[in-house]
C-alpha positions as CSV (number, residue, x, y, z in Angstrom):
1,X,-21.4,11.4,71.9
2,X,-24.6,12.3,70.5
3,X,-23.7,16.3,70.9
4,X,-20.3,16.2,69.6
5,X,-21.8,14.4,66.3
6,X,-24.2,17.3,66.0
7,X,-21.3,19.6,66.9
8,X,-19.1,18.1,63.4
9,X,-22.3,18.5,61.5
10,X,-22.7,22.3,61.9
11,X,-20.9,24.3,59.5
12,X,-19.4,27.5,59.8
13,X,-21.6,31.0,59.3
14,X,-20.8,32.2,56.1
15,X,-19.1,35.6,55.4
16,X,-22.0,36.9,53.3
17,X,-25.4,35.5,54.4
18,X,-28.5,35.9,51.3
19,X,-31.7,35.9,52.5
20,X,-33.2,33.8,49.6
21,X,-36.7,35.0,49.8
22,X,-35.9,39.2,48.8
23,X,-31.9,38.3,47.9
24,X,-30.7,40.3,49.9
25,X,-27.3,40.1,51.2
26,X,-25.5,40.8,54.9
27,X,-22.2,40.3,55.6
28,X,-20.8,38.8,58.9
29,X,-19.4,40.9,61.3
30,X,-18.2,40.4,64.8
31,X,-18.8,37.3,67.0
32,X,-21.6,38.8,69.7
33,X,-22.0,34.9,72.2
34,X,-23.5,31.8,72.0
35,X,-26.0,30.2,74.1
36,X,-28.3,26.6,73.8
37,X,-28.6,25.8,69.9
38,X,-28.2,29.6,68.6
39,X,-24.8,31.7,67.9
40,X,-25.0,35.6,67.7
41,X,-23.0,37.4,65.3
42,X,-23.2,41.3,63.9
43,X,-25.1,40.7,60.1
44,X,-24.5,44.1,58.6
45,X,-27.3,44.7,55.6
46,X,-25.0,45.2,52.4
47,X,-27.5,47.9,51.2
48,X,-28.6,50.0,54.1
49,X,-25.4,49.2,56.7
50,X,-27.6,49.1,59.5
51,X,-26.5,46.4,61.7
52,X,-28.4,43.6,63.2
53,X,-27.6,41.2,66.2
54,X,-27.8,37.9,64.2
55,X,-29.2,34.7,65.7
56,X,-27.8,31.8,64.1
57,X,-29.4,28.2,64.4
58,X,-27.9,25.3,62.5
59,X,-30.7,23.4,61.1
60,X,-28.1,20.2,62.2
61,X,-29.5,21.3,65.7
62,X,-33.2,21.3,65.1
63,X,-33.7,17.7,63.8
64,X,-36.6,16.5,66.0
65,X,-40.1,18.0,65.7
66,X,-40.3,19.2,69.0
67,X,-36.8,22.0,68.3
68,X,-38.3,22.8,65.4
69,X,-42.2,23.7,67.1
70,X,-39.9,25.9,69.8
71,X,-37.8,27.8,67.1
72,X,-41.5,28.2,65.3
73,X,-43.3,29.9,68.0
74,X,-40.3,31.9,69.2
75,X,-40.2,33.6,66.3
76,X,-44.1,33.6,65.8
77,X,-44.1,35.4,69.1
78,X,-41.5,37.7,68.8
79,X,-42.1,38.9,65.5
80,X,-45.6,40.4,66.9
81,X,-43.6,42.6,69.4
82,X,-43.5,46.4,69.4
83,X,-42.3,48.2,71.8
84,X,-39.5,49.9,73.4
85,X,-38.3,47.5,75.7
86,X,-38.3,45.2,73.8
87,X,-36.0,43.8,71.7
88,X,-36.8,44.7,68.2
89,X,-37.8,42.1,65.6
90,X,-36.4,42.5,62.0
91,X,-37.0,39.9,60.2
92,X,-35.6,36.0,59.5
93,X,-34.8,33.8,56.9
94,X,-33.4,30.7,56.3
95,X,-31.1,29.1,54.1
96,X,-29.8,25.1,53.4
97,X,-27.8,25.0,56.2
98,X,-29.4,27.7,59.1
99,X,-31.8,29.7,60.5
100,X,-31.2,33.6,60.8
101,X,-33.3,35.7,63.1
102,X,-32.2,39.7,62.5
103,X,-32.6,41.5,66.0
104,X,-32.0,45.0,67.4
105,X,-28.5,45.0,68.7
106,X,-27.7,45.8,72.5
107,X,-23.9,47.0,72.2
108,X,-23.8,47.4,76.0
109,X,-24.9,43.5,76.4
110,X,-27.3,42.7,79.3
111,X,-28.0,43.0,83.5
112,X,-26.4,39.6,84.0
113,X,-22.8,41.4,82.8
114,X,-23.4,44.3,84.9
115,X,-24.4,41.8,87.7
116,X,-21.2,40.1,87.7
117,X,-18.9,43.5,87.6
118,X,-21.2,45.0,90.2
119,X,-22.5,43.0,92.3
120,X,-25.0,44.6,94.6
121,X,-26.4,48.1,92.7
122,X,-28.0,50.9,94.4
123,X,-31.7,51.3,94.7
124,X,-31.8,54.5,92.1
125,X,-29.9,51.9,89.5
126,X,-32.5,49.1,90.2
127,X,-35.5,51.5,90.1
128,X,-34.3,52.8,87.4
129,X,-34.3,49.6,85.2
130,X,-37.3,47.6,87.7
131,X,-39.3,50.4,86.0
132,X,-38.4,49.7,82.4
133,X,-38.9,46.3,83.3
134,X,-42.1,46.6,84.2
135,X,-43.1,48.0,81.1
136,X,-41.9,45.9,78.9
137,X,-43.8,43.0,81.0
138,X,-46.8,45.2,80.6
139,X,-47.0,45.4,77.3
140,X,-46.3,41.3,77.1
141,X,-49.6,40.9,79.0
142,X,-51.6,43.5,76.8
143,X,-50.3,41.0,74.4
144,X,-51.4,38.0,76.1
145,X,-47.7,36.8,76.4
146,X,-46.0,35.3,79.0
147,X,-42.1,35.3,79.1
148,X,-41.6,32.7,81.3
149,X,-37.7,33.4,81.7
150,X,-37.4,36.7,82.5
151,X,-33.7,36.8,84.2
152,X,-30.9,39.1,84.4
153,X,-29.4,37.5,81.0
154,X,-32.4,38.1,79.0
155,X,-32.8,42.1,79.9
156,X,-30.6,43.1,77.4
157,X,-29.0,47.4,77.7
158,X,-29.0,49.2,74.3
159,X,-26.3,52.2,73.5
160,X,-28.7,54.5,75.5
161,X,-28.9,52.5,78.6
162,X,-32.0,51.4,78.0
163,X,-34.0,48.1,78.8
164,X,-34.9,45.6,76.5
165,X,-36.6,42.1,77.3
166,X,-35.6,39.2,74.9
167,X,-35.3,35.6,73.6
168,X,-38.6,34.6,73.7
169,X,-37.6,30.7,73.6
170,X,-39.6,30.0,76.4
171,X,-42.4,32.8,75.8
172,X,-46.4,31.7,75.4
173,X,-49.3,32.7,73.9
174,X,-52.5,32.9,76.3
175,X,-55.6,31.5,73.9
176,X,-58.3,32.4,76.9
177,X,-58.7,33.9,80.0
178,X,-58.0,32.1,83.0
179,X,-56.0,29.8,80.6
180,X,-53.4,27.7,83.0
181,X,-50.2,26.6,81.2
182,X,-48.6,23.3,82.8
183,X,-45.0,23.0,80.7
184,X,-42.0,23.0,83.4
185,X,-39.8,25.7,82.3
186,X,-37.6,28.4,83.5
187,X,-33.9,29.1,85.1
188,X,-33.7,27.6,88.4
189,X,-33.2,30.9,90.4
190,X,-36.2,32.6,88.4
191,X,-39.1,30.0,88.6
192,X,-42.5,30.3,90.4
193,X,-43.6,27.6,93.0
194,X,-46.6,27.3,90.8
195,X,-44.1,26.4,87.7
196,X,-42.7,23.6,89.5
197,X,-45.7,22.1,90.9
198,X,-47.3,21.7,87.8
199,X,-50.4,23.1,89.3
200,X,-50.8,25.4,86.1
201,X,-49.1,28.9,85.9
202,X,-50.0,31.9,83.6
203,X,-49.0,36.1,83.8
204,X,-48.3,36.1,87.8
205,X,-44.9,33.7,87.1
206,X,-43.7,37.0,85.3
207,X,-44.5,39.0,88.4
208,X,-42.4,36.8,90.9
209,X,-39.6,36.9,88.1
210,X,-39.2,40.2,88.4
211,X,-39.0,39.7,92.1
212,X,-35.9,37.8,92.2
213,X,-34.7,40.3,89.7
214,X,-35.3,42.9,91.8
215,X,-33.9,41.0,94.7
216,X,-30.9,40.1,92.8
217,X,-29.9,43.5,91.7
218,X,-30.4,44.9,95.7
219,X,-28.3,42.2,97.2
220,X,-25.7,40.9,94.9
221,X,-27.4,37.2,94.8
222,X,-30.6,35.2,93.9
223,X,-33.0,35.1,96.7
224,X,-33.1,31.1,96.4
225,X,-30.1,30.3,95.5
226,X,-28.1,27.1,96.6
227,X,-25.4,24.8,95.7
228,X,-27.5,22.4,94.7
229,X,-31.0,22.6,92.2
230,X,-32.7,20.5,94.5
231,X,-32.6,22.6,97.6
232,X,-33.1,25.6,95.4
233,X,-36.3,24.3,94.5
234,X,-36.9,23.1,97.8
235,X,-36.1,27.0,99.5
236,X,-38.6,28.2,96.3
237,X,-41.4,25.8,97.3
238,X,-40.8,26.7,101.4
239,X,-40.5,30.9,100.2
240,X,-37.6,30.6,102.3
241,X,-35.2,34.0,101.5
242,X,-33.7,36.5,103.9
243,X,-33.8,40.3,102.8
244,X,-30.3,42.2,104.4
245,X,-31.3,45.0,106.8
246,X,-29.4,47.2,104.8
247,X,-32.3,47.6,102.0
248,X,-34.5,50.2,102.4
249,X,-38.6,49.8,103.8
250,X,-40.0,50.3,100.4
251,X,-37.7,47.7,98.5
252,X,-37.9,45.4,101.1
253,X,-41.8,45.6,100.8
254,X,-42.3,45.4,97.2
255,X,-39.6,42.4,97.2
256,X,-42.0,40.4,99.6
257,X,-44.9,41.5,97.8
258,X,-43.3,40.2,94.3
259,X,-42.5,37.2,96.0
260,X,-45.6,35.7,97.5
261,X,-46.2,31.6,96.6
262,X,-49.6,32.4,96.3
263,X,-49.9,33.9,92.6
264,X,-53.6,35.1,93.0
265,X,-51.9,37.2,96.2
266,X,-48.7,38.9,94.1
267,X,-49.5,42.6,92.6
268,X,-50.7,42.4,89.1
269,X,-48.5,44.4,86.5
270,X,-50.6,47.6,85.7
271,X,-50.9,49.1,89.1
272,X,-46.6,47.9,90.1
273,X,-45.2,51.4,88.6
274,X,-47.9,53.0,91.8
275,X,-45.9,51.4,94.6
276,X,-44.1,53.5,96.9
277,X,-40.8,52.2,96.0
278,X,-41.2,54.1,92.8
279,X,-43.1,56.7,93.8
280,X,-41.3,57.7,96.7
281,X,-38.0,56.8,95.6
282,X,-35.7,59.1,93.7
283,X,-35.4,57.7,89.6
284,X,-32.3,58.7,87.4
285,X,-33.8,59.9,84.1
286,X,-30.9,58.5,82.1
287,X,-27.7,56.5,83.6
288,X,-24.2,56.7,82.6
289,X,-22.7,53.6,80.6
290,X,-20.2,53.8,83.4
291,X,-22.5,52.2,85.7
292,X,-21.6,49.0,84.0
293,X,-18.2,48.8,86.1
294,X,-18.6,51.5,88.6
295,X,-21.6,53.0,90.9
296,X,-23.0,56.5,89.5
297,X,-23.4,59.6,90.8
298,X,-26.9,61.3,91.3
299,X,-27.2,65.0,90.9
300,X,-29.9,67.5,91.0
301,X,-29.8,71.6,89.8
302,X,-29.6,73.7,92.7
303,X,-29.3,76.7,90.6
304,X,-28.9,78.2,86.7
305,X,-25.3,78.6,87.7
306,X,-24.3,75.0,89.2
307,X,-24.9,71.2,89.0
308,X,-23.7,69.8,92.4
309,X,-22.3,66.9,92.0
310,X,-23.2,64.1,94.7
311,X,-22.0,60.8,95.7
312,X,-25.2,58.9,97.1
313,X,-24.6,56.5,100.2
314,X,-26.4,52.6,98.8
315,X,-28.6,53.2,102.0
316,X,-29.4,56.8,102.1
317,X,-30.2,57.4,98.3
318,X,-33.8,57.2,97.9
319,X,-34.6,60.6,97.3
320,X,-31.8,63.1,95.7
321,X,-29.7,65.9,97.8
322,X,-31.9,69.1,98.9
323,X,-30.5,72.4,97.9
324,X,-29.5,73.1,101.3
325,X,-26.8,69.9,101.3
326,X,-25.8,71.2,97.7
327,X,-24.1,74.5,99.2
328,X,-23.0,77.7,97.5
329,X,-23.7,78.2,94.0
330,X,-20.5,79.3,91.2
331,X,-19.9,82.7,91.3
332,X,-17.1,84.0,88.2
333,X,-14.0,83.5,89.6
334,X,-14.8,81.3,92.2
335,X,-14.1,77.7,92.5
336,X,-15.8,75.2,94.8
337,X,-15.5,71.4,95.4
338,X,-18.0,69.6,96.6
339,X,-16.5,66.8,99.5
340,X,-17.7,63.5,100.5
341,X,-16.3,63.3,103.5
342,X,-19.4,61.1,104.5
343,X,-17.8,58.1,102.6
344,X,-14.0,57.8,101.3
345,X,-13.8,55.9,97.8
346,X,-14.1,52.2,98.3
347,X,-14.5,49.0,96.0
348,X,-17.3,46.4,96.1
349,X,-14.3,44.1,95.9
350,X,-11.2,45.3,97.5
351,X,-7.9,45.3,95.7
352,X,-6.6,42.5,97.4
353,X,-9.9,40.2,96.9
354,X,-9.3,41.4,93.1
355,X,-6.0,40.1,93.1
356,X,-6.6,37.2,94.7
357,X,-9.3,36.2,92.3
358,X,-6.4,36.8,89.2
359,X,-4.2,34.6,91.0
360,X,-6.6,31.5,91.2
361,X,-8.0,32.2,87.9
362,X,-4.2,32.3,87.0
363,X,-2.3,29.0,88.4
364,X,-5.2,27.3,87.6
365,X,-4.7,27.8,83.5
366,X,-0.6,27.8,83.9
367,X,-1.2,24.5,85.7
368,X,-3.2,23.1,82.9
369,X,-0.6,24.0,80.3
370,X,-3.0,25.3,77.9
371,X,-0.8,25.7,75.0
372,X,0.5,21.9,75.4
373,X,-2.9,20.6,74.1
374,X,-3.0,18.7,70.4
375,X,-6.3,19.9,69.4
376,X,-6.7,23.6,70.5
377,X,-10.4,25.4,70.8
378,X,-10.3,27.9,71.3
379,X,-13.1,29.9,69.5
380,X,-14.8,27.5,72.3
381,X,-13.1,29.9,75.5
382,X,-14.4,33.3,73.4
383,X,-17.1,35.4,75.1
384,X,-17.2,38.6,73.8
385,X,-19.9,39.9,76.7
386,X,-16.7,40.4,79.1
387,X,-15.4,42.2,77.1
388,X,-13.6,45.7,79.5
389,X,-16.1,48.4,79.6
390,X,-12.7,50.9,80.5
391,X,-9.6,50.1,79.5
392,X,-6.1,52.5,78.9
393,X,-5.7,53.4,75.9
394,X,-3.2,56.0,75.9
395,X,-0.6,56.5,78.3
396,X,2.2,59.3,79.2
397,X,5.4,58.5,81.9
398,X,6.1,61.5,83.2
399,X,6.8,60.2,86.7
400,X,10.3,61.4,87.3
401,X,9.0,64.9,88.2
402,X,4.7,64.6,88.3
403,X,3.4,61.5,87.9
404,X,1.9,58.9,85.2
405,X,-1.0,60.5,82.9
406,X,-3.5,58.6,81.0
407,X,-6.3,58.1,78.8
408,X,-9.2,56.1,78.9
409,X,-10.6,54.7,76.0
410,X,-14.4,56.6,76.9
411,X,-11.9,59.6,76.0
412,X,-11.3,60.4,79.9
413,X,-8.2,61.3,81.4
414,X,-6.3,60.6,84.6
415,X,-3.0,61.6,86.6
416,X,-1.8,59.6,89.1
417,X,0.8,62.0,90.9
418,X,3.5,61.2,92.7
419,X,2.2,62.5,96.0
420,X,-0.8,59.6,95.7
421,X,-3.7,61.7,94.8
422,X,-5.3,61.5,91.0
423,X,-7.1,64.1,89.1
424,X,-9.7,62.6,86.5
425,X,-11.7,64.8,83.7
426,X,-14.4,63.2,82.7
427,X,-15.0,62.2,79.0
428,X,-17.6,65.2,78.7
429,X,-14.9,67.6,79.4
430,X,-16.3,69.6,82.4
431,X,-16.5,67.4,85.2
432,X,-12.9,67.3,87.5
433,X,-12.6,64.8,90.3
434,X,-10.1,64.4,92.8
435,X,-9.0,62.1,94.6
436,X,-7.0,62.2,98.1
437,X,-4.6,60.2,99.3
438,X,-6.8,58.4,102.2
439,X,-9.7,58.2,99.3
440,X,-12.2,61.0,99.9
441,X,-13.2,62.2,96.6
442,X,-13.8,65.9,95.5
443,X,-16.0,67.3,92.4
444,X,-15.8,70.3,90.4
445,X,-16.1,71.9,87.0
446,X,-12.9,72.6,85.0
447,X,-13.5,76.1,84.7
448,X,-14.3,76.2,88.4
449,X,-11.6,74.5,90.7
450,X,-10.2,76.1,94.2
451,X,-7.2,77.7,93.9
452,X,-5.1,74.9,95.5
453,X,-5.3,72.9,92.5
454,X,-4.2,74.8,90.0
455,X,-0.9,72.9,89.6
456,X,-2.1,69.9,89.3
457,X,-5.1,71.2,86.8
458,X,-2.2,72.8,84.7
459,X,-0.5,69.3,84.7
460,X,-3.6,67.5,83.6
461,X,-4.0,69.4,81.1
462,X,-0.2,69.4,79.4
463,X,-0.9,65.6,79.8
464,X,-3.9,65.6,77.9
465,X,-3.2,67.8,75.2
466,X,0.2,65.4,74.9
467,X,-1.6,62.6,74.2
468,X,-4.1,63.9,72.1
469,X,-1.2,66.0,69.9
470,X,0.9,62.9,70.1
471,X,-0.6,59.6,70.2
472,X,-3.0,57.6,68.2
473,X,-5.7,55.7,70.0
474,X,-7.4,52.7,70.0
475,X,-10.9,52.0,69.4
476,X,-13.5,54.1,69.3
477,X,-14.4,56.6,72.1
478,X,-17.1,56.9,73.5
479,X,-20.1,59.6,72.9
480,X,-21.1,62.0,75.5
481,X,-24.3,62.2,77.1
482,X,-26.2,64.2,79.5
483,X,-26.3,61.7,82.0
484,X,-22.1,61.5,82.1
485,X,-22.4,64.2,84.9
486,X,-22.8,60.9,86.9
487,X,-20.4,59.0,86.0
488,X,-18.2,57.5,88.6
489,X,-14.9,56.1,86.8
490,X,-12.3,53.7,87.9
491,X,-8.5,55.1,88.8
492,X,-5.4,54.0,88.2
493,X,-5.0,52.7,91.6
494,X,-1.1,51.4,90.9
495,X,1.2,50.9,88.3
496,X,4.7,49.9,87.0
497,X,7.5,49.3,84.7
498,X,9.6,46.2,83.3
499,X,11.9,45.7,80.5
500,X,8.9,43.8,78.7
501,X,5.9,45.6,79.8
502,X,4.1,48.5,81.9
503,X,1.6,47.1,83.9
504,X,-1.5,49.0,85.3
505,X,-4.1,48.1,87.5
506,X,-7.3,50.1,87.9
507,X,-9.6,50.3,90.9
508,X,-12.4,48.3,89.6
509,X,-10.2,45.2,89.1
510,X,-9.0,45.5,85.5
511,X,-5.6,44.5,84.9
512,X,-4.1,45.5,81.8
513,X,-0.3,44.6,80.8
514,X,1.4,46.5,77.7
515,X,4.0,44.8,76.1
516,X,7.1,47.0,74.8
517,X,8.0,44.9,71.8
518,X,5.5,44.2,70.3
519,X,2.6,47.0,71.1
520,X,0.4,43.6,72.3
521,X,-2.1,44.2,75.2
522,X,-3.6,41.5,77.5
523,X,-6.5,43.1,79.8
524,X,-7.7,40.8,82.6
525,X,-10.5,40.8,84.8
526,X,-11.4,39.5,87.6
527,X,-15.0,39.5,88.4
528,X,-15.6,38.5,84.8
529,X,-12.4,35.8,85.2
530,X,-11.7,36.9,81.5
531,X,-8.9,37.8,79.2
532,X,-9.1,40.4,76.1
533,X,-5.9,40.0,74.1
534,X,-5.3,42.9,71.7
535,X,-2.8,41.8,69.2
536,X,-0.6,43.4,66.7
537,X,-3.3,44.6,64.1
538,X,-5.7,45.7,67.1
539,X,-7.8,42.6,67.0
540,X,-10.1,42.4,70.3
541,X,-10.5,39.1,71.3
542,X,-12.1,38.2,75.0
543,X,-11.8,34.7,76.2
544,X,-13.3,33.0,80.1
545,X,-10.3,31.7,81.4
546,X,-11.6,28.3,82.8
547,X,-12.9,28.1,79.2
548,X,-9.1,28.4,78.2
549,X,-7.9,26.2,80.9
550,X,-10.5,23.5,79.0
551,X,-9.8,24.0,75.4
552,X,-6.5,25.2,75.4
553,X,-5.1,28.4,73.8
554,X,-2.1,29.4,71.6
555,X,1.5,29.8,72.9
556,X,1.5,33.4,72.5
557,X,-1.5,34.0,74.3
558,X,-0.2,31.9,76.6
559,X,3.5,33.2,77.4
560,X,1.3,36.6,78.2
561,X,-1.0,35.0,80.7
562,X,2.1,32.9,82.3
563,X,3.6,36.4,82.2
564,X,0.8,38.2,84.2
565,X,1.0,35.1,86.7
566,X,4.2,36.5,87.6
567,X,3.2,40.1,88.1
568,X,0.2,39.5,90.0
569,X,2.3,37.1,92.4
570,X,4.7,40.4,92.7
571,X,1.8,42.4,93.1
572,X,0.5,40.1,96.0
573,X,4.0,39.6,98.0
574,X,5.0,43.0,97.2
575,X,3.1,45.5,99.4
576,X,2.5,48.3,96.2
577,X,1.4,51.8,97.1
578,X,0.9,54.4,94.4
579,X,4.9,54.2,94.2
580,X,6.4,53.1,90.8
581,X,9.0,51.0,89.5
582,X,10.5,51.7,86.4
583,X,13.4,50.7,84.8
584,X,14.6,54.2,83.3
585,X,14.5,57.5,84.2
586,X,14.1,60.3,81.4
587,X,13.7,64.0,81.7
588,X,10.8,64.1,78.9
589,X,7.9,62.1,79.4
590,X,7.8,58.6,78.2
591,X,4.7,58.2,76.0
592,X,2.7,55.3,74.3
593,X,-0.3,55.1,73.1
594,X,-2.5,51.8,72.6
595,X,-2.0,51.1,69.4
């Protein structure tokens, strides 16, 4: 009763926030999450327009001394910071009713999102961010800090792909050497034995942190983790994990070196960056923001006149492809494609599993009759961190003679043909892959393709310059960068028509239903078990469905979800190919775009 009195006393975040110490002023923009006392919205500075991630703290919340000592040194600590990873420190203020901490915002939200849509990564990925990691946590020491919750959810990915360490709720100062620090803290699947014996802890609880990170990103799970907290503390305190056979030597060392109970025995933090699992190991200079939702690419020049571009197996990737497994370079005139007939296009999840998850997630909320509830919540069910990385935004039905084209909103485009093969161009322009019916893909350059796709090249084309001549789109695309030569994107794996709706279903699990009357757009996803309704004006909201299923939601948010109940029960009785059903047939291409 206690929280839900403290929940009545917190007022809403204003639309224009003053910062009465220097007056000036920042207007609320969009909700970012919430999480223990704080909520995070965009605070754009009404002078500059630069634009913070906003951590908001009633001051209803912080009523006993202790709160107000951990908000105190959080901010103590975190204002000291400077470096670049991590999370940058702009300044706070408070007025009557809150407290307002101004931080660098991470658009592309943290490791724990790209955990959940991922799963297991590959070892380039996790050296790739390990080593940014690392230091970041090197830097902390110099500082004499210790995080003390360094997890997935706390590593935070900026617009670049980059690594940032944050909330520092838990962080400490060290006042001397050899200094032990007794408080019990942590996340359950992070902690050190040493933290919960009470022994005294200090920099090494970091180290085995960024073990069970590294462990976690590798296999998909926690090292430790149970069902239950107490035999997750029990399997910490025993060391008891089990490493798959499938990760490499050099990971599987470090991990066991990482996690040692005895602290005095882990690595220390300046010589980690000198293991062989970095050293030896190949390391992406950049990663594509694709790698949120789908595994990357890894390429290397094999001459001035071509970039090869390679698929990597997860157990075979540690070092990129010699020039001798890159074959022939580009001559003018001469188009190559470069097969991987090593390892047809697969899913961490497959489509079935994905289906399967949308029909539990599903029933469950049509069985709880969300829209029946008196009191409805549901700014409690929004979570704007699942939020689609790729969604459809644009969309031409020419399937009568060729197939279905669309758009991506990244600014990629796809073709799903009638014959069951896809042609995608990549949002920087250049890079063609193709598709085959059994699921080998095939790369290329657009101005160098073999002559046997030339139809279909042609057709991807006319279906791009459609859409772009034709169609608005919604939101904004995304930038190109270098590292978008590795990009790996989800197809259109099947799709098909209503009277109400055209429904499409992409390879990484995204379902997305259009409706026809309207121009409204739900896009589900499994592996985040969320909902992103885009309404009539283009408003983006993302809900959790089991948060929906407990606070409710309102009837027309509803009649979509009961809607795409009923197609994903088709979709799961119905044995769907690539084939389409549509409900008219046209000569000229039917063509909408996500507006």
């Amino acid at each position: 009763m206690s929280s839900r009195r403290e929940d009545l006393r917190v007022k809403e975040v204003p639309d224009v926030v003053t910062d009465p110490s220097t007056g000036k002023t920042y207007t609320k923009g969009r909700f970012l999450g919430k999480g223990g006392f704080a909520k995070c919205y965009e605070l754009i500075d009404d002078a500059t327009k630069a634009i913070y991630a906003g951590k908001v703290v009633s001051k209803a919340l912080l009523v006993k001394p202790h709160q107000k000592d951990k908000m105190t040194m959080e901010i103590h600590i975190h204002r000291s910071l400077n470096h670049k990873h991590i999370v940058g420190f702009h300044s706070f203020f408070e007025d009557k009713d809150n407290v307002y901490v101004l931080l660098e915002l991470c658009r592309r939200r943290s490791l724990m999102e790209l955990h959940k849509r991922r799963h297991a990564i590959t070892e380039p990925e996790t050296r790739y961010f390990m080593r940014q990691c690392i230091l970041g946590v090197q830097y902390l020491n110099k500082t004499k800090v210790i995080h003390r919750d360094l997890k997935l959810g706390n590593l935070f990915i900026n617009d670049n792909m980059e690594i940032k360490i944050g909330d520092f709720g838990l962080a400490t100062k060290v006042d001397y050497i050899g200094e032990r620090k007794k408080t019990l803290c942590g996340t359950p699947n992070y902690i050190a034995p040493e933290v919960l014996s009470k022994k005294g802890h200090s920099y090494e609880v970091d180290i085995w942190s960024l073990g069970c990170i590294m462990y976690t990103m590798l296999v998909g799970k926690p090292p430790f983790e149970t069902q239950s907290l107490k035999d997750t503390y029990m399997r910490i305190k025993r060391n008891e994990y089990r490493i798959p056979s499938s990760i490499s030597s050099p990971a599987r060392t470090l991990i066991q070196k990482l996690l040692r109970n005895d602290p005095s025995q882990r690595p220390t933090i300046e010589h980690l960056l000198e293991d062989p699992f970095f050293t030896s190991g190949y390391l992406p200079p950049q990663l594509p923001t694709t790698c949120l939702t789908m595994a990357p690419r890894f390429q290397v020049s094999v001459t001035s006149s071509r970039r090869p571009l390679l698929d990597v197996n997860c157990q075979d990737e540690n070092k990129p492809p010699s020039q001798e497994e890159g074959g022939k370079p580009f001559r003018k005139g001469q188009g190559e494609l470069k097969e991987n007939h090593h390892q047809a296009r697969s899913n961490p999840s497959p489509k079935e599993e994905h289906l399967a998850g949308l029909l539990t997630h599903l029933s469950a909320l049509h069985q709880a009759k969300p829209s029946a509830r008196s009191l409805i919540r549901m700014d409690e069910a929004e979570d704007p961190a699942a939020i689609p990385i790729l969604w459809v935004s644009k969309w031409v039905d020419y399937s009568d003679k060729y197939g279905l084209g669309y758009q991506l909103c990244d600014g990629s485009v796809g073709v799903l043909f009638n014959d069951s093969t896809r042609l995608l161009l990549h949002a920087n322009g250049d890079t063609l892959e193709y598709i085959e019916r059994d699921g080998n893909e095939k790369y290329c350059r657009l101005e160098a393709y073999t002559p046997g796709l030339h139809k279909k090249v042609t057709l991807l084309r006319y279906f791009r310059n459609y859409m772009s001549e034709h169609l608005l789109k919604a939101g904004a695309a995304m930038t190109p960068r270098e590292s978008d030569s590795m990009a790996r994107l989800p197809f259109l794996q099947t799709w098909f028509r209503t009277k109400s709706a055209i429904i499409l279903h992409l390879s990484n699990g995204t379902l997305q239903i259009n409706f026809f009357e309207d121009h409204t757009k739900i896009i589900l996803c499994p592996l985040m078990g969320a909902v992103t309704y885009i309404d009539q004006k283009r408003n983006f909201r993302t809900y959790r469905l089991n948060l929906l299923e407990k606070h409710g939601c309102t009837g027309d948010l509803n009649t979509r979800l009961d809607y795409a109940l009923t197609m994903v029960q088709k979709m799961t009785t119905k044995k769907p190919g690539s084939a389409t059903t549509k409900t008219t047939t046209t000569a000229a291409p039917t063509a909408v775009a996500a507006r």
